[in-house]
TORVEX-724834 format. One record per residue (C-alpha): residue number from 1; x, y, z. Coordinates in nm, 4 decimals, decimal comma. Layout:
N
    k         u         v         w
  NUM         X         Y         Z
...
END
This chain:
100
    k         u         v         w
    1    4,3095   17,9463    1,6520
    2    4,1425   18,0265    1,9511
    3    3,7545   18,1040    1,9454
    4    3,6277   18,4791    1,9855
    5    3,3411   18,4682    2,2475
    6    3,1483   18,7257    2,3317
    7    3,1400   18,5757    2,7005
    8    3,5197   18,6422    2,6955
    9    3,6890   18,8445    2,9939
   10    3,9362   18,6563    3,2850
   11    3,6505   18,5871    3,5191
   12    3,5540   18,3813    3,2459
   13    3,8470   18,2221    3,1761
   14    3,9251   18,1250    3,5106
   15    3,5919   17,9644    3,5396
   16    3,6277   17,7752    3,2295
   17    3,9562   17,6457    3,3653
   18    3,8413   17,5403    3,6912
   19    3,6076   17,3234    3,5644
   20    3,8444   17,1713    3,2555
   21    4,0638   17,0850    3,6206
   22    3,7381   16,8115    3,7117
   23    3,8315   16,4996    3,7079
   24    3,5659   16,2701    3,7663
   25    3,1860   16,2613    3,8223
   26    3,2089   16,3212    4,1745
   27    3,4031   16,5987    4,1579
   28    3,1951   16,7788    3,9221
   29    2,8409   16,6662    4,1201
   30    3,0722   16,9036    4,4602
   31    3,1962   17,1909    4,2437
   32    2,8533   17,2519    4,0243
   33    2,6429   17,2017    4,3704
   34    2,8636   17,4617    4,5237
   35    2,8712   17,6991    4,2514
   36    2,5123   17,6739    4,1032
   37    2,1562   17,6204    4,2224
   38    1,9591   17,2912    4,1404
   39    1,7659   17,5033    3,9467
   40    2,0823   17,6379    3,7176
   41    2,2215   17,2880    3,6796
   42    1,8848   17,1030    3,6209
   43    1,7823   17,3729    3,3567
   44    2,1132   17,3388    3,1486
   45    2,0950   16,9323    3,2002
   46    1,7199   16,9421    3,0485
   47    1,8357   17,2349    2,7503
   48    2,1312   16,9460    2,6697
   49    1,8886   16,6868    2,6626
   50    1,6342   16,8877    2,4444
   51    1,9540   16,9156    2,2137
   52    1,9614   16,6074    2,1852
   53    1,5868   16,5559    2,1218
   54    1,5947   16,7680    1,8628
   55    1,8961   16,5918    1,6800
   56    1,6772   16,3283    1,7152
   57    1,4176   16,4943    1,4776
   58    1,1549   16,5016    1,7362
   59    0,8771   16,7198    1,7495
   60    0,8487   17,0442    1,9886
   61    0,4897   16,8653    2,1180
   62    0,7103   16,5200    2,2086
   63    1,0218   16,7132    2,3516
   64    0,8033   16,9320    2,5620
   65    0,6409   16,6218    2,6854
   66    0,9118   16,4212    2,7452
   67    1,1624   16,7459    2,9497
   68    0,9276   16,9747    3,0631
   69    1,0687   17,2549    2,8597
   70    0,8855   17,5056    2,7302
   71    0,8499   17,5770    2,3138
   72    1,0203   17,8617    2,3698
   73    1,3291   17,7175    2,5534
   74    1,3502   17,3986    2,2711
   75    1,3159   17,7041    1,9659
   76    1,5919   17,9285    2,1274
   77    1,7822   17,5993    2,1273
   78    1,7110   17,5127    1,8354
   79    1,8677   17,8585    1,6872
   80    2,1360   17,7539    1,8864
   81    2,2276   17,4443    1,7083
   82    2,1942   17,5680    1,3295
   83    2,3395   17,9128    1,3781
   84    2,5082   17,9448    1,7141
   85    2,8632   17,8694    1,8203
   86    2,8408   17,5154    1,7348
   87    2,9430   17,3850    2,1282
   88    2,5665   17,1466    2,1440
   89    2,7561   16,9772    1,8204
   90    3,1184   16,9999    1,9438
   91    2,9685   16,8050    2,2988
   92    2,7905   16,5715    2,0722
   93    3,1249   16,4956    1,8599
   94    3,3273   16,4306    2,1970
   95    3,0397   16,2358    2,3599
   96    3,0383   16,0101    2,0652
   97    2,6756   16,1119    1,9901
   98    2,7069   16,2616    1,5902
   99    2,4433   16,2735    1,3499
  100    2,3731   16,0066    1,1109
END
C-alpha cells in the first residue's frame, strides 16, 4: 500500500524519483548542489543529525550545543519522530541505526 502524503502531486513525484535514480555519493553531492542552497542542504543534514541526537536520549541543552539548532527546530523534530510520518525512523531502520 502506497503512503498518502499530504506533499503528494506529480511535481512531487518526479522529484522523489529523480533522486531514488542517485547512485552514488558523488552524484548526489552535483544534483543536491544544483537543486538546493548550502543553506537548504546543511539545515536538513543538521535536523537528521538532531534526530539522531535525540534517539540518543540527549538533552535539548547538549543537542543545541553540539548542532547549532535552535530548541525550537530539535522540539518540532521531536513531534516529528513520535507522531509524524515515521520517515526519521524508516532512515534509521535502512541506515542500520534502530533503537535499542
Amino acid at each position: 500500500m502506497a503512503y498518502n502524503s499530504r506533499l503528494k502531486s506529480e511535481q512531487t513525484d518526479a522529484l522523489f524519483e529523480a533522486i531514488l535514480t542517485l547512485d552514488t555519493m558523488d552524484d548526489c553531492y552535483r544534483f543536491f548542489e544544483d537543486i538546493c542552497t548550502i543553506k537548504e542542504i546543511q539545515a536538513i543534514a543538521q535536523r537528521l543529525e538532531v534526530a539522531k541526537q535525540l534517539r540518543e536520549n540527549k538533552t535539548y541543552n547538549e543537542i543545541e550545543a553540539e548542532t547549532g539548532a535552535s530548541t525550537a527546530t530539535i522540539s518540532r523534530i521531536n513531534r516529528s519522530l513520535n507522531y509524524g510520518a515515521d520517515g526519521y525512523n524508516l532512515i534509521f531502520r535502512k541506515l542500520g541505526l534502530t533503537k535499542e
